[in-house]
C-alpha positions in Angstrom: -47.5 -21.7 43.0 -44.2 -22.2 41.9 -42.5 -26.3 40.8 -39.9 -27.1 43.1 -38.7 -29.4 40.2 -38.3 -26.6 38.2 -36.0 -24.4 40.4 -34.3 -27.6 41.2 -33.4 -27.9 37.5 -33.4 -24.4 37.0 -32.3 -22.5 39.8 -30.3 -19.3 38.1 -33.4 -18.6 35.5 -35.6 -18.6 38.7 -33.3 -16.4 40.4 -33.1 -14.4 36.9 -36.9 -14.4 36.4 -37.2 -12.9 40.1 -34.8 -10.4 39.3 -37.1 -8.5 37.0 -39.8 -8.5 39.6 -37.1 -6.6 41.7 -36.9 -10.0 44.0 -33.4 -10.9 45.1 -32.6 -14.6 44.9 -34.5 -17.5 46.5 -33.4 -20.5 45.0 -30.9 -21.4 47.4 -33.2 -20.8 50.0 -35.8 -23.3 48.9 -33.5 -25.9 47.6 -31.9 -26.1 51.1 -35.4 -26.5 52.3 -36.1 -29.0 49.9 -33.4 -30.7 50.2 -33.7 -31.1 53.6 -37.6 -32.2 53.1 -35.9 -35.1 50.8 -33.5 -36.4 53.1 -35.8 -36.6 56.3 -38.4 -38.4 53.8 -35.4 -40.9 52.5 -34.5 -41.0 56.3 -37.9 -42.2 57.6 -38.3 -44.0 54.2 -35.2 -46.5 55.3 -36.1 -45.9 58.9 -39.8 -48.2 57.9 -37.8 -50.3 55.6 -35.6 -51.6 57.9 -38.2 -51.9 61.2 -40.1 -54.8 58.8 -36.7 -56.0 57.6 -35.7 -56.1 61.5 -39.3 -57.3 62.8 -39.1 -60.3 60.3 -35.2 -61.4 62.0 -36.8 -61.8 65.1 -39.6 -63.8 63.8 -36.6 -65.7 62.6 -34.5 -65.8 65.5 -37.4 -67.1 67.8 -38.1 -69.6 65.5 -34.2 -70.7 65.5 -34.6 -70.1 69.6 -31.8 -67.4 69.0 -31.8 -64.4 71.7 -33.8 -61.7 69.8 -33.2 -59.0 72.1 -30.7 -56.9 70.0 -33.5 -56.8 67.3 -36.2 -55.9 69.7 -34.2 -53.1 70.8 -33.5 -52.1 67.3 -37.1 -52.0 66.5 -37.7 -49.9 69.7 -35.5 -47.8 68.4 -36.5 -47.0 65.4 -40.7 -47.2 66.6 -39.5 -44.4 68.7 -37.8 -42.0 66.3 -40.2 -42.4 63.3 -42.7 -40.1 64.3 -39.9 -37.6 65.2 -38.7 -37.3 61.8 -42.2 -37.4 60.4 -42.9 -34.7 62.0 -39.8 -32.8 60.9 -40.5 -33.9 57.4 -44.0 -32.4 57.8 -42.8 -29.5 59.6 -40.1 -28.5 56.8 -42.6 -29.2 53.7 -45.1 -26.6 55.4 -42.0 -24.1 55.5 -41.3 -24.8 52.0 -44.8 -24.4 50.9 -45.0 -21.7 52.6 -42.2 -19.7 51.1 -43.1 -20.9 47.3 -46.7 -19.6 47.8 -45.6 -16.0 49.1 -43.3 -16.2 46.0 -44.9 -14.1 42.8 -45.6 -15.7 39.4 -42.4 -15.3 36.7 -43.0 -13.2 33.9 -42.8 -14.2 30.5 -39.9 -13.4 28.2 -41.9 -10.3 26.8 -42.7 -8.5 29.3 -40.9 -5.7 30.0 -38.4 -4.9 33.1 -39.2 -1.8 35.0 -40.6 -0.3 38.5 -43.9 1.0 38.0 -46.6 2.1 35.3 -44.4 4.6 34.1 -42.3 1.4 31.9 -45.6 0.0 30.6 -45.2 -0.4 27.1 -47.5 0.6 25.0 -49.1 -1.6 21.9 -51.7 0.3 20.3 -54.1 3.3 20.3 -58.2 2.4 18.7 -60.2 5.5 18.4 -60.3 8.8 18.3 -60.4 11.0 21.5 -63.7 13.5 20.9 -63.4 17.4 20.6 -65.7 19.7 22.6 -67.0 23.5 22.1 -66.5 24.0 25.6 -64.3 23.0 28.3 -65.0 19.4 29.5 -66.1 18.2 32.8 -64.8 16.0 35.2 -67.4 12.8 36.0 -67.4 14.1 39.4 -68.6 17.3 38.1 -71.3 16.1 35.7 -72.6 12.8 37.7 -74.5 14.3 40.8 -77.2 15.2 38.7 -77.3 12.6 36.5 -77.8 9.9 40.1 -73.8 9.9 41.5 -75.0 11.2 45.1 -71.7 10.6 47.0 -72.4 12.5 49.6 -75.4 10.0 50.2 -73.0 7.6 50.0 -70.8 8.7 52.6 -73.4 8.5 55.0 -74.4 5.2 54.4 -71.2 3.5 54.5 -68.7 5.9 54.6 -66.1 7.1 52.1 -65.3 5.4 49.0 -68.8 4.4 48.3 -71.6 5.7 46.6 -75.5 5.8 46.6 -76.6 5.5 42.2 -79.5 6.6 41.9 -81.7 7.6 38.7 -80.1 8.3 35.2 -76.9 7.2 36.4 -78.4 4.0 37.9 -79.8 3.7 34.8 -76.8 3.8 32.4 -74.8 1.3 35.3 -77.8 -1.5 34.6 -77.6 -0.9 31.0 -74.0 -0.9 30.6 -74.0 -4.2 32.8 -76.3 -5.9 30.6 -74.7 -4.9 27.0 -71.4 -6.4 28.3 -72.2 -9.1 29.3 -74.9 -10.0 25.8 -71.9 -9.1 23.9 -69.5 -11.7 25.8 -72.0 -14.4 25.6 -73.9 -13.9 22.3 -70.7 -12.8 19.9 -67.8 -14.4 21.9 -68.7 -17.4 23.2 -68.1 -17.1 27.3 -70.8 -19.4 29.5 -72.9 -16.6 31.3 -73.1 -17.8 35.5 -73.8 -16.6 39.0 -71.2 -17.0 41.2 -71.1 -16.8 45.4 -70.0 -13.3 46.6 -68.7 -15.2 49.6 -65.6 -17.8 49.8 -63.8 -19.9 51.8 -59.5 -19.5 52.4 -58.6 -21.9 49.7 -60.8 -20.1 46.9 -58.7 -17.3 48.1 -55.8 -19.0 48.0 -56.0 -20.5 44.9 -56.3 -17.4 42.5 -53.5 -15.9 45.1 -55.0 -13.4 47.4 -54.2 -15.7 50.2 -51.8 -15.2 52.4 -50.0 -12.9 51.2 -52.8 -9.7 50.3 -55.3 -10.7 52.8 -55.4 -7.3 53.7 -56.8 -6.2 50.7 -59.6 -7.9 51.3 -62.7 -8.1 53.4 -63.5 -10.8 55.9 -66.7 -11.7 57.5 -67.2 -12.7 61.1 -67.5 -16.5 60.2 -64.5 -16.5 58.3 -65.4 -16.3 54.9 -63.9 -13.4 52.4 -65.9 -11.3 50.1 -64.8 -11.8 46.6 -62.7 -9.1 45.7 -63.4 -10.4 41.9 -65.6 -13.2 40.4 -62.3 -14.2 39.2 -61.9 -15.9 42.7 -65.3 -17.9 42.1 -64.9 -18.4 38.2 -61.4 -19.9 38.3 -61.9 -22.1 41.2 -64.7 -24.2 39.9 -62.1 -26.5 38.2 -59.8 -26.6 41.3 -58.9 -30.6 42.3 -60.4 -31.9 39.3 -58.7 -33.2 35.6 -60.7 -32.4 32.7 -60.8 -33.9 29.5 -58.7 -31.7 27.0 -61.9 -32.1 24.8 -64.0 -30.1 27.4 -61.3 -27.0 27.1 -61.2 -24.1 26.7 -63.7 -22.9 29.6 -64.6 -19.6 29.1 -67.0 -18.3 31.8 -68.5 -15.0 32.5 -70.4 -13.2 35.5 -71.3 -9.8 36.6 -71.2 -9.8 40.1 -70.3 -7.1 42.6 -66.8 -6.5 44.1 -65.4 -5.6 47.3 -62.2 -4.0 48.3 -60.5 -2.7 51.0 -57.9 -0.7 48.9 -55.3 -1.0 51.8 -52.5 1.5 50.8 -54.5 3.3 48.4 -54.5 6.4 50.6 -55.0 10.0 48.9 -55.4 8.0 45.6 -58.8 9.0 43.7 -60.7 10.3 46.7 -62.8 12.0 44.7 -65.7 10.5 42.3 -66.6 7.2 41.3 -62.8 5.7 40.3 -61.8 3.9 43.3 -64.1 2.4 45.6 -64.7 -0.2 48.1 -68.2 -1.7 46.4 -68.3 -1.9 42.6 -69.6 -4.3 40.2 -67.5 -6.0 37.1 -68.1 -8.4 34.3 -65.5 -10.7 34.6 -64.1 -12.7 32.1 -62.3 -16.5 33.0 -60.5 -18.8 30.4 -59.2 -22.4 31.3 -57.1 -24.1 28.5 -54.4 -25.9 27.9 -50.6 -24.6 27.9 -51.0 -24.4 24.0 -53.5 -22.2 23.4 -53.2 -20.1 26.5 -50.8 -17.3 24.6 -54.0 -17.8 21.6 -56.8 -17.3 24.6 -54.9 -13.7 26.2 -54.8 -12.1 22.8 -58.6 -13.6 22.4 -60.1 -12.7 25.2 -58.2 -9.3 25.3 -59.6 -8.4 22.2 -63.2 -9.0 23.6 -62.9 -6.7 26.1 -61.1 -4.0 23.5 -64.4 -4.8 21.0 -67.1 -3.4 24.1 -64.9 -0.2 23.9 -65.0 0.1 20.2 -68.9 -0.8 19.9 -69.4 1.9 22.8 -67.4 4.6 20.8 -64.6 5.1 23.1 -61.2 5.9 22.7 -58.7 3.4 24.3 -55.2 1.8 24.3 -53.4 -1.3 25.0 -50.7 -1.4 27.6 -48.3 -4.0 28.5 -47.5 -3.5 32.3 -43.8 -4.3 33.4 -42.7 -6.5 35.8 -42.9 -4.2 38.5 -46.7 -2.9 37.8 -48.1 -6.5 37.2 -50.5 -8.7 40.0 -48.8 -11.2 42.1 -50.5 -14.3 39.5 -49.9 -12.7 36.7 -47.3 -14.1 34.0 -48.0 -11.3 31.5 -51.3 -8.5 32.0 -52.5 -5.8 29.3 -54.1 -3.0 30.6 -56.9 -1.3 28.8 -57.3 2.5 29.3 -59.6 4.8 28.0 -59.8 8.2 27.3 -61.4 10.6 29.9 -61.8 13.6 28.3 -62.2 15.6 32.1 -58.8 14.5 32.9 -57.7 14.9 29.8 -55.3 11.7 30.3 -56.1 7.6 29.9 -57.1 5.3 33.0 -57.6 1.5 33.4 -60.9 0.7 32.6 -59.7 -3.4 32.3 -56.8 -5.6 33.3 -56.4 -9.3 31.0 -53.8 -11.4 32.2 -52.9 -14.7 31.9 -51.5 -16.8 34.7 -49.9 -20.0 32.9 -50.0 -22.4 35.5 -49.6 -20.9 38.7 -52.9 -20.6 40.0 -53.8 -24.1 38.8 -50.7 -25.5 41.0 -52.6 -24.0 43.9 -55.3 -25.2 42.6 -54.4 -28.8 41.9 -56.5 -28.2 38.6 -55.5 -30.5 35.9 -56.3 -31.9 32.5 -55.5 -35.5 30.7 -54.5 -35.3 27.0 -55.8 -36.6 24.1 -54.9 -40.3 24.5 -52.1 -39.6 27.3 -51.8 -41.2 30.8 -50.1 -38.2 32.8 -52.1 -35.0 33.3 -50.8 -31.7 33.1 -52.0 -28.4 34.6 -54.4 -26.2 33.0 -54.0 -22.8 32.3 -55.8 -20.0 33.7 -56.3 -16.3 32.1 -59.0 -13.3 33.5 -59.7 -10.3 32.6 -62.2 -7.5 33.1 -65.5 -6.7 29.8 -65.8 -4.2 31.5 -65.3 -2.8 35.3 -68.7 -1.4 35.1 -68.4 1.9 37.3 -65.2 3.3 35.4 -67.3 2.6 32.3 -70.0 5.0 33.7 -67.4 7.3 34.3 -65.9 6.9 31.1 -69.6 7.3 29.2 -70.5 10.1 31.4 -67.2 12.1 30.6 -66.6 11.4 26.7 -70.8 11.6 25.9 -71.4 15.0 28.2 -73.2 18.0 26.5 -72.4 22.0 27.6 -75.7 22.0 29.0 -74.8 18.9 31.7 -76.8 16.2 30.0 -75.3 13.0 28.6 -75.9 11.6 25.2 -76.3 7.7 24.8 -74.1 5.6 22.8 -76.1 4.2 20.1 -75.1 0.6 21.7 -76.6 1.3 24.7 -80.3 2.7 23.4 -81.7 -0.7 22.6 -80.9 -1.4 26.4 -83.2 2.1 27.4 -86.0 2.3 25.3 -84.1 3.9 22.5 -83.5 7.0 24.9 -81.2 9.8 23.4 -79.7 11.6 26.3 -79.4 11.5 30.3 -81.3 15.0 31.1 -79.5 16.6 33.7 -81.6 17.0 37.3 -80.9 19.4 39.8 -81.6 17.9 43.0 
């Protein structure tokens, strides 16, 4: 949510800041509509002002036997029209709210202009991509008989979901598990449980609501499934001020996720990418404006450090202003190396948000020995999508003869088991 002060006092480095989002300009827009709201609230401000100032003449009159019927009719008067411009006043702050919460976040100064992933700008590769003896294999390829039973799937729910059986169930629980002991033993994040089920204002807060409802899935009583635990995680502080002392918050879950992947069509059909269910450990930071450009480097560097301790090759992305989430001030994309592609996909997004979602949040903190609060700042990111990090193990640890080694990380989590024997079934 954006400050109306600020584009007040700002309005051409909104307009500016929009630009790069490929936005033409709104600041004339909502200062009309802000100015408006103002001048209907100084209108019914005077309006009450001078109905006591008036009901206190005739009072006075009466008690000088003067003929108080001018002020009577004043005071009529004006009875009459303040509701009429409360209402307005109402009416015209909703329309302004409105418009600033459909309005994206800015992005910072250093994130770079462009349209789509193609301007991402890259910041660094870690590892080293592995060789094979023989051609490598797609996940899609390898998985079914390793527990990936998509056609199972399909049946059950229908496309874009799939039935893990086995091995492959096996290696999901595992991977689950090792992410989220490494974010809570070595890194510090609070390990929770969070609802998979949430009301319009959790929705609204982290900004799926209103403008991307449609990506989203909606039970019959009116409650969303979370399409992240980022939803549930960053919400927990909303309409509350913390101490600064309490901050930073750093909260973790692994929880499933749910997506409708409207306008997704034709876009990994195929295998285990992109689906409707999946499960994520999520990662949530809340901290103050000073240490929030600290906490993004921090808490991207978590999630880079499961890659590296799993032995896979990755790289750093910063998306441009056209590739970035609707909350997002700034995001680095991790992507890792699938070897049956032969090319890098996202395997985790970390972004911080400033104070954008907090404003919808009303979530605020009191400094150190200060009167006036401030708003918190809010960063997520994903340590690891869990299902993309199958994939990823499946395709960079494959063997010619279909089995699938285990990263030494992972065999304390399966009995020190070497390899995932392939199984015809």
């Amino acid at each position: 949510m954006h400050d109306i002060r600020f584009i007040r006092e700002n309005p051409a480095a909104f307009d500016t800041a929009l630009a790069k989002r490929g936005l033409s300009p709104l600041s004339s827009g909502l200062l009309a509509l802000d100015e408006k709201r103002r001048a209907l609230q100084t209108e019914a401000q005077a309006a009450q002002a001078r109905r006591n100032e008036a009901s206190k003449e005739i009072g006075a009159a009466k008690a000088r036997r003067d003929d108080p019927t001018d002020l009577m009719a004043e005071v009529a008067a004006l009875k009459e029209r303040m509701p009429a411009l409360e209402a307005e006043e109402k009416e015209v702050g909703a329309k302004l709210h409105e418009r600033l919460a459909a309005i994206p976040n800015l992005p910072l100064a250093d994130v770079p202009q462009g349209a789509d992933e193609e301007d991402n700008a890259l910041i660094h590769e870690r590892g080293t991509p592995p060789s094979f003896a023989f051609e490598a294999r797609e996940h899609d390829a390898i998985g079914p008989a390793l527990g990936l039973d998509f056609e199972t799937g399909a049946t059950l729910a229908g496309s874009r979901f799939t039935f893990v059986r086995g091995s492959a169930a096996r290696l999901h629980r595992a991977l689950g598990q090792f992410m989220l002991d490494t974010l809570t033993r070595d890194h510090g994040y609070e390990e929770t449980v969070v609802p998979l089920m949430v009301r319009d204002e959790i929705m609204f807060g982290t900004g799926q609501l209103p403008k991307f409802a449609e990506d989203s899935f909606r039970t019959t009583d009116g409650r969303w499934l979370i399409p992240t635990s980022e939803v549930s995680l960053t919400n927990t502080v909303r309409e509350q001020i913390l101490a600064e002392k309490a901050l930073p918050l750093r909260f973790t879950a692994l929880s499933p996720c749910f997506r409708s992947e409207a306008g997704s069509a034709g876009r990994d059909t195929r295998g285990y990418i992109r689906q409707h269910q999946f499960e994520k450990v999520e990662m949530v930071s809340i901290t103050t404006p000073e240490a929030s450009e600290a906490e993004h480097e921090r808490m991207t560097a978590c999630a880079e450090d499961i890659l590296t301790r799993l032995g896979l090759a990755f790289r750093r992305m910063k998306l441009c202003t056209g590739d970035m989430g609707f909350s997002a001030a700034r995001t680095y994309d991790l992507e890792v190396w699938l070897p049956g592609q032969a090319r890098y996909r996202e395997i985790s997004s970390c972004s911080t948000c400033t104070d954008f979602q907090a404003r919808r949040m009303n979530a605020r903190y009191r400094p150190e020995g200060e009167k006036q609060t401030r708003f918190v700042h809010t960063l997520n990111g994903s340590g690891l999508a869990v299902g993309r990090t199958v994939v990823a193990v499946i395709e960079n640890y494959q063997q010619e003869d279909g089995s699938v080694a285990v990263p030494e990380a992972l065999k304390p989590y399966l009995g020190g088991l070497n390899r995932f024997e392939s199984v015809s079934r």
